[in-house]
BALOBA-1460 file (C-alpha; in Angstrom, 3 decimals):
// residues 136
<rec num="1" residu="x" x="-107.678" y="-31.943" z="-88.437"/>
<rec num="2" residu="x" x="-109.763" y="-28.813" z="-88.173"/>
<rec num="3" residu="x" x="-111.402" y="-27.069" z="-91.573"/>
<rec num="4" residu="x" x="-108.525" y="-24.192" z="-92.308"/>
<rec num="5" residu="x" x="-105.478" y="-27.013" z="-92.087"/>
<rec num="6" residu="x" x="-107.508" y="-29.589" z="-94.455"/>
<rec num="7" residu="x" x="-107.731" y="-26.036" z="-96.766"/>
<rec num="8" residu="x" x="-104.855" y="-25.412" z="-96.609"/>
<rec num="9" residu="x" x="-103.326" y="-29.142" z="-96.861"/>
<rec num="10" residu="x" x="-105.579" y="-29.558" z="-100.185"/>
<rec num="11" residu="x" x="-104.254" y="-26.346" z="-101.195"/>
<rec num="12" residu="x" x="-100.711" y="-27.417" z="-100.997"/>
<rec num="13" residu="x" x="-101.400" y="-30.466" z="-102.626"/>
<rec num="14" residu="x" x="-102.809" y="-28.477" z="-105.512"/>
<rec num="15" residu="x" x="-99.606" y="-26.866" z="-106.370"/>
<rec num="16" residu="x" x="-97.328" y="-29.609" z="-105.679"/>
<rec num="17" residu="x" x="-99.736" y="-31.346" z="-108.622"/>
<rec num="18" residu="x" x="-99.677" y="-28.126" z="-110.861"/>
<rec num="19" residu="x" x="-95.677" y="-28.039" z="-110.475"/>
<rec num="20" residu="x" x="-95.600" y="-31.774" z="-111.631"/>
<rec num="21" residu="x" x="-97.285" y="-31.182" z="-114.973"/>
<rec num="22" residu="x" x="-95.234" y="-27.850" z="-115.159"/>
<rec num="23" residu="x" x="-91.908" y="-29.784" z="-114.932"/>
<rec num="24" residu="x" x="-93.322" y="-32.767" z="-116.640"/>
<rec num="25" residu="x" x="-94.026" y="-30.143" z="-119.861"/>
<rec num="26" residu="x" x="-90.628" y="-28.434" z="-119.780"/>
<rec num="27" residu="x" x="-88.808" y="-31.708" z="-119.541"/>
<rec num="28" residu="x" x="-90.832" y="-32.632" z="-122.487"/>
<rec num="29" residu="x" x="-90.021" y="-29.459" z="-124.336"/>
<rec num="30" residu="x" x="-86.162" y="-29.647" z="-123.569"/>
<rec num="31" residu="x" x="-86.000" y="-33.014" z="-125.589"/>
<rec num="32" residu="x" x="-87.004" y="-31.269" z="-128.763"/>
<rec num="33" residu="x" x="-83.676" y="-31.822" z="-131.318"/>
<rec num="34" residu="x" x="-81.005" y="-34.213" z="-130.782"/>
<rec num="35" residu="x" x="-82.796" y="-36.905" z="-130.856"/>
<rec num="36" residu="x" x="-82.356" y="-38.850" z="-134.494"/>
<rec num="37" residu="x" x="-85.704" y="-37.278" z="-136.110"/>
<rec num="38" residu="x" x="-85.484" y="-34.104" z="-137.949"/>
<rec num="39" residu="x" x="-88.943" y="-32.286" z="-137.055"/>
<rec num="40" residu="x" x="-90.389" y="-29.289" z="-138.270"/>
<rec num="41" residu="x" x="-88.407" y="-26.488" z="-137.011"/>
<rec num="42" residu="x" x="-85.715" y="-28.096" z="-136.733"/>
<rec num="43" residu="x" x="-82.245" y="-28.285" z="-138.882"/>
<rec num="44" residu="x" x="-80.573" y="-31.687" z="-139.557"/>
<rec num="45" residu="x" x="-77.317" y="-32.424" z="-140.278"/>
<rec num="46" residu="x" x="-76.660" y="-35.777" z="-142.126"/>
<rec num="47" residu="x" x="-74.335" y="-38.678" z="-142.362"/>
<rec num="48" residu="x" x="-74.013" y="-39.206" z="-146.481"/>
<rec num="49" residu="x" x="-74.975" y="-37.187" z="-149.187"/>
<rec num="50" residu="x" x="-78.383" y="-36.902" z="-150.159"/>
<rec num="51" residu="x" x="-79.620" y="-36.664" z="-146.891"/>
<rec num="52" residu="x" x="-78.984" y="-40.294" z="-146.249"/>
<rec num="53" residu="x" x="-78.105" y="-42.145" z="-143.016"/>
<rec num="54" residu="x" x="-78.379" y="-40.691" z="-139.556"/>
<rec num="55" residu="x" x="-79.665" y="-36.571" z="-139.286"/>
<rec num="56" residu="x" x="-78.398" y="-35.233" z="-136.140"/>
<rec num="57" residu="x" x="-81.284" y="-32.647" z="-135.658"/>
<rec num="58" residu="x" x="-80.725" y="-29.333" z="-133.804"/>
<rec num="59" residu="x" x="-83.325" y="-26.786" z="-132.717"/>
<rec num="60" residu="x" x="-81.015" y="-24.440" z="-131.003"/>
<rec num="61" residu="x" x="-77.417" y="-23.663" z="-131.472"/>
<rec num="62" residu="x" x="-74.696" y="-26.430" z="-130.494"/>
<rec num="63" residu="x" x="-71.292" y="-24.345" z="-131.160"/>
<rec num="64" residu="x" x="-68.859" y="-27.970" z="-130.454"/>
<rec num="65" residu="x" x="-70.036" y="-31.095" z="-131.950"/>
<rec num="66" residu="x" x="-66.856" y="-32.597" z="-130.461"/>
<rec num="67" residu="x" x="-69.425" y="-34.613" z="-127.598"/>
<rec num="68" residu="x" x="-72.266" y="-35.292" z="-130.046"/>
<rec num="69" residu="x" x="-73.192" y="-38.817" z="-131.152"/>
<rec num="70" residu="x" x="-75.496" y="-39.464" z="-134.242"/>
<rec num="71" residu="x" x="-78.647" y="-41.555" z="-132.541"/>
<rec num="72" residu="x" x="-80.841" y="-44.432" z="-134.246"/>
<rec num="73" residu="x" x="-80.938" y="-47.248" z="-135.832"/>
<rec num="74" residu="x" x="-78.927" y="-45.969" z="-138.932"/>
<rec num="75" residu="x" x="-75.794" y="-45.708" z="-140.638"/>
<rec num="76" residu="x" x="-73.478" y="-43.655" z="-139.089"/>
<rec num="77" residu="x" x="-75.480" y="-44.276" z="-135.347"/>
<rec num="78" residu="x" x="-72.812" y="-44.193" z="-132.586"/>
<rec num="79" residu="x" x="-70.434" y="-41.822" z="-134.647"/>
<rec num="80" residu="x" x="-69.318" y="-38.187" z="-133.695"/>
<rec num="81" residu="x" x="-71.293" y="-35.631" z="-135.442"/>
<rec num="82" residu="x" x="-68.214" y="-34.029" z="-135.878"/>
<rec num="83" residu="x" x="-66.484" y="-33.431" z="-139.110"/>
<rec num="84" residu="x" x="-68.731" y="-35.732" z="-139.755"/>
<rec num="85" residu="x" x="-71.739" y="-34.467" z="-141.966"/>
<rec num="86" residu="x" x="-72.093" y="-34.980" z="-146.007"/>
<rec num="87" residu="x" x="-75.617" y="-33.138" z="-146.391"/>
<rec num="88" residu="x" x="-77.935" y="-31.020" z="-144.813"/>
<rec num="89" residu="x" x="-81.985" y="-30.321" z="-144.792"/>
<rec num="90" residu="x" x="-82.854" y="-26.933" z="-142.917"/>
<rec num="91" residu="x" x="-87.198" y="-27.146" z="-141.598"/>
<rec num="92" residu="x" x="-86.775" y="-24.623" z="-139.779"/>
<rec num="93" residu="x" x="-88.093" y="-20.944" z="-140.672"/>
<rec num="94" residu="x" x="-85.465" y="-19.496" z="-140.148"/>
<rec num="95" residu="x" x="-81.480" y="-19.580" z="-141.805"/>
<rec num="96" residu="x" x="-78.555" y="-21.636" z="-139.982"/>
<rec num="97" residu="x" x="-75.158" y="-20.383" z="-140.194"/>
<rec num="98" residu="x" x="-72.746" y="-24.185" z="-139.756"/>
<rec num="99" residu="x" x="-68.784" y="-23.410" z="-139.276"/>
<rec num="100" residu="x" x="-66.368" y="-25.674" z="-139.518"/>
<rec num="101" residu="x" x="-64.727" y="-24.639" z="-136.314"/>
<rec num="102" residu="x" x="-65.952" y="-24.488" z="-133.054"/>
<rec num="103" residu="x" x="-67.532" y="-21.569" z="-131.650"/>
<rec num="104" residu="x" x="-68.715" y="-21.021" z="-135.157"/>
<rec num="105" residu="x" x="-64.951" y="-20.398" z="-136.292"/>
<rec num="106" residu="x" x="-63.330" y="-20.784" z="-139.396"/>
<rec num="107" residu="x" x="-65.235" y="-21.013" z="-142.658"/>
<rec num="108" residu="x" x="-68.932" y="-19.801" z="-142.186"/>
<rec num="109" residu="x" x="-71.598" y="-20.880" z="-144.203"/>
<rec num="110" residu="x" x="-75.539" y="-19.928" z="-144.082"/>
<rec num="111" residu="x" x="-78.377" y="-22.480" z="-145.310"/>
<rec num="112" residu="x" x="-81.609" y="-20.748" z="-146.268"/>
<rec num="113" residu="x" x="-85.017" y="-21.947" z="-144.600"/>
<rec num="114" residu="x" x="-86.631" y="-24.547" z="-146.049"/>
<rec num="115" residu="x" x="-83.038" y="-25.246" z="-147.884"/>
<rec num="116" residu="x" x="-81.548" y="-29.104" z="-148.444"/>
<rec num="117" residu="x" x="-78.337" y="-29.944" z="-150.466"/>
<rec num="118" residu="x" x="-75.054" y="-32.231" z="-150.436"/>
<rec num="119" residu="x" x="-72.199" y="-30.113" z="-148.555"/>
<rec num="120" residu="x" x="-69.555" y="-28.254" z="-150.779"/>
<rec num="121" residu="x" x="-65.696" y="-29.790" z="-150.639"/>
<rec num="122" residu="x" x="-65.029" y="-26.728" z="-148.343"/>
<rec num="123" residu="x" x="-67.877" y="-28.508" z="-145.596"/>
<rec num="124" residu="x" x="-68.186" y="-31.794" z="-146.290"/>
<rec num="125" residu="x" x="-67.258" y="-33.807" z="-143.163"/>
<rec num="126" residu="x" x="-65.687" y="-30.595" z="-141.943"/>
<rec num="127" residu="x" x="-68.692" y="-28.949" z="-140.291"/>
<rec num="128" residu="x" x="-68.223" y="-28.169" z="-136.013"/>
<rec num="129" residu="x" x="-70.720" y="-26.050" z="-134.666"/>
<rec num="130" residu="x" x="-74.456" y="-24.445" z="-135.572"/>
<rec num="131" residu="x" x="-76.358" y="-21.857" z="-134.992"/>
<rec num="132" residu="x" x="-79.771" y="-20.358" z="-136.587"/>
<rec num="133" residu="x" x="-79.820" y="-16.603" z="-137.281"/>
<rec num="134" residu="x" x="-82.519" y="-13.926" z="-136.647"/>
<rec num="135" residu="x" x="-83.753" y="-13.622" z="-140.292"/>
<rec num="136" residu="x" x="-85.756" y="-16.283" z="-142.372"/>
């Protein structure tokens, strides 16, 4: 193989390398949320009251819980998430609105950053859908 085609072969190989961490970060950055730990950033949604039992934990909107499982090895693991939820802790910096419809239908509620608390009768085990909103 002359010089210019080993250049250019170790030049190839350079990017094929570079694109492997690349899609080895985003895949890594996609599993942030849904995943059974509520991170920072994140807001959690959990199976009893006092923010006991399994947290399903959402860093960007899910507007249908109808195909979401809580995850772990905790009370409530294997259920639907929805109409499912008794209590809520909110780490991320900014507010979530929760509905208990999908599509964020029917009765709206917002939870304040930094917010945790026992659901009211009107959500508890009613919630359906998520989303955070611009403002902290």
């Amino acid at each position: 193989m002359n010089k210019a085609m080993r250049r250019l072969a170790s030049g190839f190989m350079a990017v094929v390398s570079v694109s492997g961490v690349l899609i080895g970060s985003a895949a890594s950055a996609s599993a942030m949320g849904k995943d059974g730990t509520l991170d920072a950033d994140e807001f959690g949604l959990f199976y009893y009251a006092g923010r006991s039992g399994c947290v399903f934990d959402l860093y960007g909107e899910d507007r249908n819980f109808s195909d979401d499982k809580f995850k772990g090895s905790c009370t409530g693991s294997g259920f639907l998430v929805n109409d499912n939820t008794e209590s809520y802790r909110n780490r991320d910096a900014y507010a979530w609105k929760v509905a208990t419809d999908k599509d964020l239908d029917g009765n709206v509620g917002e939870i304040p950053s930094k917010y945790e608390g026992n659901a009211s009768a009107t959500f508890k085990n009613k919630i359906s859908s998520s989303t955070y909103t611009l403002h902290p």
